[in-house]
VEXFI-970996 format. One record per atom (N, C-alpha, C): residue in one letter; x, z, y. Coordinates in steps of 0.05 Angstrom, whole numbers, plus 5000, padded with zeros to 4 digits. Each point is the difference from the previous one (the first is absolute). Layout:
<pts>
AXZY...
</pts>
This chain:
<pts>
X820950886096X500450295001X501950084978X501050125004X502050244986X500550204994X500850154979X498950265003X503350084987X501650255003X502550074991X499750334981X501149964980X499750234998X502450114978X502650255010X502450024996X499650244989X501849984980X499750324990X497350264990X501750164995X497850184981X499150315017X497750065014X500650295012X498450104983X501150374999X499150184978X496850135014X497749795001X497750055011X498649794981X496950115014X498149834969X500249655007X501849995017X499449675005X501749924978X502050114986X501949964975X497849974979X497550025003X498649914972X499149665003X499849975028X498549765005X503449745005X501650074994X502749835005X501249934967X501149785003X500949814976X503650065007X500750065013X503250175012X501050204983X501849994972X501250204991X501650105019X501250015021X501950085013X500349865023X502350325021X501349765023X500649784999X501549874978X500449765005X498649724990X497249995005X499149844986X497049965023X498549844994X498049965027X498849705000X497550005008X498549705002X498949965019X499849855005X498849925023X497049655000X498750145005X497649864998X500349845019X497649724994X500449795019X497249844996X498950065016X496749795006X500049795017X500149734980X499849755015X497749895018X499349925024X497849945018X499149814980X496650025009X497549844987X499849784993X501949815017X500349705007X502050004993X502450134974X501949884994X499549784978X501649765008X499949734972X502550084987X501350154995X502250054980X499450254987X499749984973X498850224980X502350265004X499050234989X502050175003X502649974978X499049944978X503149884981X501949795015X498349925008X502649795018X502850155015X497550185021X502450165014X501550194987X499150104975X501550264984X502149874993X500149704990X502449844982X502249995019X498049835028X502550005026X500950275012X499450164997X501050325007X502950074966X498150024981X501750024977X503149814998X499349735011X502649795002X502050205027X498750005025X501850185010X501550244996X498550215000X501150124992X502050084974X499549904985X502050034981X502449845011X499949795018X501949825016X500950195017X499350105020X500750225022X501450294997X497850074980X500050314988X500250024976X502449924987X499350024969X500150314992X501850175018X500650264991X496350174999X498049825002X498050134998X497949924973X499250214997X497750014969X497949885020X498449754990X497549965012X497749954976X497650085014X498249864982X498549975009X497549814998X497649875011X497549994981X497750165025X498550034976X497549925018X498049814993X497449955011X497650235004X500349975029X497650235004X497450064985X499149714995X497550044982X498550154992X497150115002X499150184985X499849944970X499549804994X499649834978X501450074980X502249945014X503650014980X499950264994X499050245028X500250194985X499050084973X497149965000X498450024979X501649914978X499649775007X501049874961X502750145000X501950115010X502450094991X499950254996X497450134998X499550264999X502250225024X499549895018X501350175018X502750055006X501649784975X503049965008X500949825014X502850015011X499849795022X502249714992X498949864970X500649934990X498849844975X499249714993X498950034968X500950104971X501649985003X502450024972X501450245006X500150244990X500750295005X501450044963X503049945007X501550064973X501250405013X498950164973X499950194994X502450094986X502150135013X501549984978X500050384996X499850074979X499250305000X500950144976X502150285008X500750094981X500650295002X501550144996X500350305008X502750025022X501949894996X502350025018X499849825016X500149985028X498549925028X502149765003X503050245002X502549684999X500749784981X499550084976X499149814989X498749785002X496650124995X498449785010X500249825024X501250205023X500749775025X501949824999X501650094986X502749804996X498249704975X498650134984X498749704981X499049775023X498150225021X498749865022X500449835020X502950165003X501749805017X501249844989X501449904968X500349804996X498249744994X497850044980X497349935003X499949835039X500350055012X499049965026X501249765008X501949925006X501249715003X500049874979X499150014974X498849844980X498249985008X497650055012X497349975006X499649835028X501950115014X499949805026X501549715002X500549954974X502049734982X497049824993X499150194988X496549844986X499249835024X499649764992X497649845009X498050075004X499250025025X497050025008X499950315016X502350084997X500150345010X501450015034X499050085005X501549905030X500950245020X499050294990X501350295007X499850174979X501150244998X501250214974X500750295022X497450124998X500550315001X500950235000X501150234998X500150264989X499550145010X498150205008X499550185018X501350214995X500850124973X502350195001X502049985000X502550185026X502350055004X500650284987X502349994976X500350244994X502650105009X500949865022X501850155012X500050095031X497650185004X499550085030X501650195001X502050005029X500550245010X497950215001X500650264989X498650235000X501750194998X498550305008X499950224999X499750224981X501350104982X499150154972X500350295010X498850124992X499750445012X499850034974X502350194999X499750294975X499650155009X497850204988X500450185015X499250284976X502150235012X500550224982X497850114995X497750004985X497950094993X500650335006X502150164978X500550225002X500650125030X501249925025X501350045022X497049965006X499149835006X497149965014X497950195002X499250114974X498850194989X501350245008X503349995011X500150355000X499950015032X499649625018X499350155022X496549975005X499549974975X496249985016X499549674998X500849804991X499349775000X499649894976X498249844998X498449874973X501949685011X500449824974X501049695001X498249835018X496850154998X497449835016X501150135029X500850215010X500250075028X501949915014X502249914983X502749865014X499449724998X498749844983X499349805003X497649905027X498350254995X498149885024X500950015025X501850235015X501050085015X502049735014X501749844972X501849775006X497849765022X498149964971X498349905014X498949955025X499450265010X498449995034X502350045015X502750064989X500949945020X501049775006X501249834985X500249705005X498249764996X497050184994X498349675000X497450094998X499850325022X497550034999X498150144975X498350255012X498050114980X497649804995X500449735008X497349924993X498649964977X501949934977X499949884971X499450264983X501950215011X500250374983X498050175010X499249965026X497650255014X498449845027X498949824992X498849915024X497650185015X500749945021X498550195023X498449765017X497250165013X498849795016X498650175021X499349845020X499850165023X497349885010X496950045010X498549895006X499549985026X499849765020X499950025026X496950105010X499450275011X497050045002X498249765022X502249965019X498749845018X499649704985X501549864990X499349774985X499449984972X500650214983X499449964977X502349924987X501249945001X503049814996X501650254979X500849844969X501850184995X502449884999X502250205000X503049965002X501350134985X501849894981X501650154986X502950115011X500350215001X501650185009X502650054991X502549894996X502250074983X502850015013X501450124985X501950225015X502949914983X501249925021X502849964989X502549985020X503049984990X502449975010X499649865020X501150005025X500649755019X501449804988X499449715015X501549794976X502849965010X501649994989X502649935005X501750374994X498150164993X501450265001X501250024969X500149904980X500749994976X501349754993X502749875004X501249764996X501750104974X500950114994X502850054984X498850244974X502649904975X497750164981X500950285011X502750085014X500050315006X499050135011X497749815024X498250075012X497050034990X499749854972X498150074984X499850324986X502849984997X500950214981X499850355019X499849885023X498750265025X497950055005X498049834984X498149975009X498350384993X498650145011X498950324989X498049914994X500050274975X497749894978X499650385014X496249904988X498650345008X497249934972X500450194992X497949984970X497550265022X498249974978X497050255013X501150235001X500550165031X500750225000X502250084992X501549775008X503550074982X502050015029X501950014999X501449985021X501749794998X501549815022X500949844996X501749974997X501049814982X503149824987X500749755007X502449914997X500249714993X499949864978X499449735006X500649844968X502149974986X502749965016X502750094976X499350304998X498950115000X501450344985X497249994976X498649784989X498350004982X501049724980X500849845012X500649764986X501749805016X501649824982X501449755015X498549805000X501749865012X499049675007X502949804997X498349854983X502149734995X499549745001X502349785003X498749725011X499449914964X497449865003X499849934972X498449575003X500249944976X499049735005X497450094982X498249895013X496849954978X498149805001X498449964986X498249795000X498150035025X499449775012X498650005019X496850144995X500749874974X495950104993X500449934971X498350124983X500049994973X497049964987X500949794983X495549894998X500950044966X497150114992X500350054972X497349814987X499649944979X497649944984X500550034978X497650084994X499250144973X502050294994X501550135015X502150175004X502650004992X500949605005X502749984995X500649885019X502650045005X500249935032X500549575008X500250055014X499149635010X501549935027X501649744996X500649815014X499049845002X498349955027X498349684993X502049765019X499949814989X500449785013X497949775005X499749955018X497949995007X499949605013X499049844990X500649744995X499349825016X499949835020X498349915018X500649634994X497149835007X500049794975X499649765022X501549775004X500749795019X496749955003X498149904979X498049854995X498050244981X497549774992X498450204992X500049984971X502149844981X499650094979X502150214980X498050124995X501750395003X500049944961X499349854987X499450004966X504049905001X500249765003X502849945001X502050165002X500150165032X502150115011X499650244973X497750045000X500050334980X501149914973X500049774992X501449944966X503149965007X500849885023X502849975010X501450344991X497850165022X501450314995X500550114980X498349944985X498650074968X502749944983X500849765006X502449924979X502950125012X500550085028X501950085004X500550354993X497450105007X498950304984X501450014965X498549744985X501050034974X503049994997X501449845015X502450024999X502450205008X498450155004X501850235015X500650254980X501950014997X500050314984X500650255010X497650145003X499950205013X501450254982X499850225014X501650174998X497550254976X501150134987X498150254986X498550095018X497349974990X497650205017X499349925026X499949585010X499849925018X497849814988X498749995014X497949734996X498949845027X498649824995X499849895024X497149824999X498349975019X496949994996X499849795023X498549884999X498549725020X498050145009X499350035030X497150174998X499149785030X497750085013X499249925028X498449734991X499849815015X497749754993X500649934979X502949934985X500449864973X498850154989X499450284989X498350084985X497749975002X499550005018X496249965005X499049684998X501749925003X499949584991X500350084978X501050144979X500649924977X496550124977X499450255017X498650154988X496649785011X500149935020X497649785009X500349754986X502349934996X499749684980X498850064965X501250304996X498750074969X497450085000X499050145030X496950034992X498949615006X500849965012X498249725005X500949774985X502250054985X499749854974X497750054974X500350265002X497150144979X497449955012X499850135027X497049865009X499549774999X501649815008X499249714987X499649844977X501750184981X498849924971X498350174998X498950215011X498050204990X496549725004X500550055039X498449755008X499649754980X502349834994X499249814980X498550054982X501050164989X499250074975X496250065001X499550245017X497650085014X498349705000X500849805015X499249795008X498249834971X501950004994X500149814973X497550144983X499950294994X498750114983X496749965014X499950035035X496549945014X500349694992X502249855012X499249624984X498150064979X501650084975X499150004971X496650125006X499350155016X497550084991X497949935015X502149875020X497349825019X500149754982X502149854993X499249764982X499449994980X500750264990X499150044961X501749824985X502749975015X500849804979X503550155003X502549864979X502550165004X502049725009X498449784997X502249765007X499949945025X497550045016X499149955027X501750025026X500750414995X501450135019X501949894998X502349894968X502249974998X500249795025X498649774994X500149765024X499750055026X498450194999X500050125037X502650095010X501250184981X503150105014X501249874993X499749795000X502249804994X501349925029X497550075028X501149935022X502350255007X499250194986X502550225013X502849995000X500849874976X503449874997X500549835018X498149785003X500549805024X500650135024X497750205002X500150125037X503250155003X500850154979X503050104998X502549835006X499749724987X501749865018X499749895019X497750025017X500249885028X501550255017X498750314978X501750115026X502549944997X501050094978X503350024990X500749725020X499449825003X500749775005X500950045036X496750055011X500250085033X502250155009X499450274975X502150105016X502550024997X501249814979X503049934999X499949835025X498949785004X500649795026X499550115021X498250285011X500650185020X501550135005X501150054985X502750204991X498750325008X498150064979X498050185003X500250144972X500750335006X500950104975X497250114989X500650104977X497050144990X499950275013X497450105014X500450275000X497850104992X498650235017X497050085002X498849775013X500049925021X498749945002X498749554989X502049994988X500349694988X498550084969X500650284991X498850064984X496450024993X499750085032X496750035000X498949695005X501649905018X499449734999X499449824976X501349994978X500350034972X497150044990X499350265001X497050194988X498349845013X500249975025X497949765017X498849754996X503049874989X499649724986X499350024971X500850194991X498849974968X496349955005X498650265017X497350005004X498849725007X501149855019X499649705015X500149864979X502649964995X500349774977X498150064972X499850234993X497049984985X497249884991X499350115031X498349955006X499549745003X502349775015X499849744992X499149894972X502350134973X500249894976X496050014987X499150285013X496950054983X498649755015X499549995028X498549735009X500349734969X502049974997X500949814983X499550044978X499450214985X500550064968X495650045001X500250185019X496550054999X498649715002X501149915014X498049705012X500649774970X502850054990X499549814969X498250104977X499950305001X498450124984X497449944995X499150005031X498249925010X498849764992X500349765004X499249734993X501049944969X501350114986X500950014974X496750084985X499450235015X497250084983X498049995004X500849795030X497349794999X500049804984X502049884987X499049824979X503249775006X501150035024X502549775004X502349974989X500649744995X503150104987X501950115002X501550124985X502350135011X501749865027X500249684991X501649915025X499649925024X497950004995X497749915030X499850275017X499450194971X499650285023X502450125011X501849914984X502850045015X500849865029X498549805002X500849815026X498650085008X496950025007X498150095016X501050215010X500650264986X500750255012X502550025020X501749744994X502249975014X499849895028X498749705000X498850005019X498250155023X497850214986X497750105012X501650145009X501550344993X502050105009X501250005018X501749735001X502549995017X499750055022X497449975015X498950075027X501150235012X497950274978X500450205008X502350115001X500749954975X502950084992X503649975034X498549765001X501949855026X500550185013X496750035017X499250075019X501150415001X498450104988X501650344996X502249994999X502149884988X503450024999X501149885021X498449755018X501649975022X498850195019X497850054998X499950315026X501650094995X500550204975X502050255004X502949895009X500449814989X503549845002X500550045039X497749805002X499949985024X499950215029X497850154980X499550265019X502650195002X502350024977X502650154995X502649855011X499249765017X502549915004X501750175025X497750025024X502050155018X501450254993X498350174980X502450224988X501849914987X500049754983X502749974980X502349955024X498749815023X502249975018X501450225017X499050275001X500650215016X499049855024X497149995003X499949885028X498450155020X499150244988X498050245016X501850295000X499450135020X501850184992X499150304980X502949984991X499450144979X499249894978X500549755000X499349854972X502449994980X502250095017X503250054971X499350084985X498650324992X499750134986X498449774980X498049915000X498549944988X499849614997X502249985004X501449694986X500050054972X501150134984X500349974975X498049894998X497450265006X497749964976X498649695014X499849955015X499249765006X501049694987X502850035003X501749754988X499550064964X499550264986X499049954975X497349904993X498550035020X497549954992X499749685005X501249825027X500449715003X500749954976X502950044992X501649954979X498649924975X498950324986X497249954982X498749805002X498350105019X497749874997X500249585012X501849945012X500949694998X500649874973X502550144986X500849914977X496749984979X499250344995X497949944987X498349875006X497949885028X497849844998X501049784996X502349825002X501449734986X499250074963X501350224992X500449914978X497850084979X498750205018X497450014990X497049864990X500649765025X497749834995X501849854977X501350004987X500549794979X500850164975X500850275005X501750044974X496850244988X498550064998X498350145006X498049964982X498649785023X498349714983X500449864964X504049985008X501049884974X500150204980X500950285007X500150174971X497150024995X497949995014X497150064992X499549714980X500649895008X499649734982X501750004971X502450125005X501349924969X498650244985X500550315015X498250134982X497849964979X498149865021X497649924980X499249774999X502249885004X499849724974X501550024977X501150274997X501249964976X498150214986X498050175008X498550174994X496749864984X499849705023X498149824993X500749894975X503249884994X500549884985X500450174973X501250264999X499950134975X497050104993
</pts>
């Protein structure tokens, strides 16, 4: 299915359209249920053509996703370079150079601008004084322009209730179409204010051909060019430091600046809280150890599995070619809790037979041995139980590969190096604690 949609009309459907103007338009495309070719596939093979066929055309491709929408906060894009300043041609001109530097970057594979600041348009002066001496306010010649070429619906909507069905209908009143082509036929158009008698619009004001921005987006109340970044693959940390350095290189003009905003910010602002929550967690951790074991060397040995579990992920997911995100990150918080809980089986159970009376090295083997059971057994369930998501093998399991392949990752590397490295720092600890 297909859906087309051209141009801009002056009705409320202009709130629900992504169309600065006539010349610009998208067109939607829903692939059947049973397709085996992802939709990136076809966007690349559409993208290769057309730029082959139609280069005289601006294209860009953007995944329907609700998802994408979310995390991109509603732009149609991850990487939204901001370039924003007080003079409009200015800033567009930074924007437009900026822009084939960006579609040069690795990993970037379309480059945006939704503002055109050179639309054909229409500009009205109009003689305030002359207006006023025939009875017309700036609001009465304007609304008047209005209904006549595009309808009272937007300026005075009217509605009409059907008694027999209930049904309402909005009612609006305007020019026949094709009756206003030419601006001298605009310029005929009669204007009638409340209880005034009527005039034309040249005998109140002219009309001239002017060029303007299609649409003008401001933040924070300075005005804004976005360019808007679209990324081959899913790791958006790279492409955003690529930008980052070509941003620093640029010397912009007085009273221009330029801002990274859309998912790179919100990756950036999620990796600093969950770098803190995780040392918050450690930290947390370590301090219940200390007071369930009453001791400060104990815990040290317990987290000793958590550096290990770090390079199994780091490890997985370089050989997956699996970037860090949210969700490799929670995967992360997951395996720290698992791999834990392994290291206490081990550290509790030497404690244990230590103060029953055994030697340090016996109780070190015993616990190793007795252990390894359980230990095995819980880490190959979860490994095992996470394989069809690391493989994307259910659907809807993309999303949630990361966190799966970190937690394999983890938690493999650590139960190897756990049963040995674990055991051994518990032993040098306090044999050198026995021996002083």
């Amino acid at each position: 299915m297909m859906i087309a949609n051209v141009g801009v009309v002056p009705d409320f459907s202009a709130i629900y359209t992504s169309n600065s103007g006539p010349h610009t338009g998208f067109l939607q495309v829903s692939l059947k249920e049973r397709h085996n070719i992802g939709s990136y596939e076809y966007m690349n093979r559409m993208r290769k053509r057309l730029r082959a066929e139609m280069p005289e055309l601006t294209v860009y491709f953007q995944s329907g996703g609700f998802v994408d929408a979310v995390i991109n906060f509603g732009m149609p894009a991850p990487i939204d370079v901001q370039v924003s300043g007080s003079d409009l041609k200015t800033i567009f001109k930074v924007a437009t150079d900026l822009a084939p530097k960006f579609l040069q970057t690795e990993g970037v594979s379309d480059i945006y601008i939704p503002q055109d600041p050179d639309l054909p348009a229409l500009r009205i002066d109009i003689d305030r004084a002359r207006a006023s001496f025939l009875g017309l306010s700036q609001r009465e010649v304007v609304s008047n322009l209005i209904t006549s070429v595009a309808s009272n619906s937007m300026i005075a909507p009217t509605f009409w209730t059907d008694p027999k069905s209930g049904n309402d209908y909005a009612l609006t009143v305007q020019y026949a179409e094709n009756s206003v082509r030419t601006v001298a036929e605009l310029s005929d158009i009669p204007l009638r204010g409340v209880g005034r008698a009527i005039t034309s619009m040249d005998a109140v004001g002219t009309i001239t051909r002017v060029e303007a921005p299609s649409e003008i987006a401001h933040y924070g109340l300075r005005k804004v060019v976005d360019v808007f970044v679209n990324l081959e693959t899913e790791d958006l940390g790279r492409a955003g430091a690529r930008i980052e350095e070509i941003v620093a290189k640029t010397q912009l003009p007085k009273g221009v600046r330029i801002d990274l905003r859309g998912s790179l910010e919100g990756m950036r602002a999620s990796f600093r809280s969950f770098a803190l929550g995780l040392i918050l967690a450690v930290a947390l951790l370590y301090l219940v150890l200390v007071a369930q074991f009453r001791s400060f060397l104990d815990p040290v040995i317990i987290l000793l599995a958590v550096p290990m579990g770090l390079i199994g992920v780091l490890a997985l997911l370089y050989v997956t070619g699996t970037t860090i995100n949210i969700q490799s990150l929670m995967g992360v918080v997951m395996m720290v809790g698992i791999v834990v809980s392994n290291s206490i089986l081990l550290v509790e159970f030497m404690r244990r037979l230590r103060e029953e009376g055994m030697p340090l090295e016996d109780a070190v083997q015993m616990a190793g041995r007795v252990r390894l059971r359980p230990i095995l057994m819980t880490s190959l369930a979860t490994i095992i139980g996470l394989c069809p998501m690391a493989l994307k093998l259910g659907t809807g399991s993309e999303a949630y590969a990361p966190l799966a392949r970190a937690i394999i990752g983890g938690m493999s590397v650590s139960l190897v190096l756990t049963i040995f490295i674990v055991p051994a720092a518990y032993m040098v600890a306090y044999r050198s604690k026995e021996t002083a």
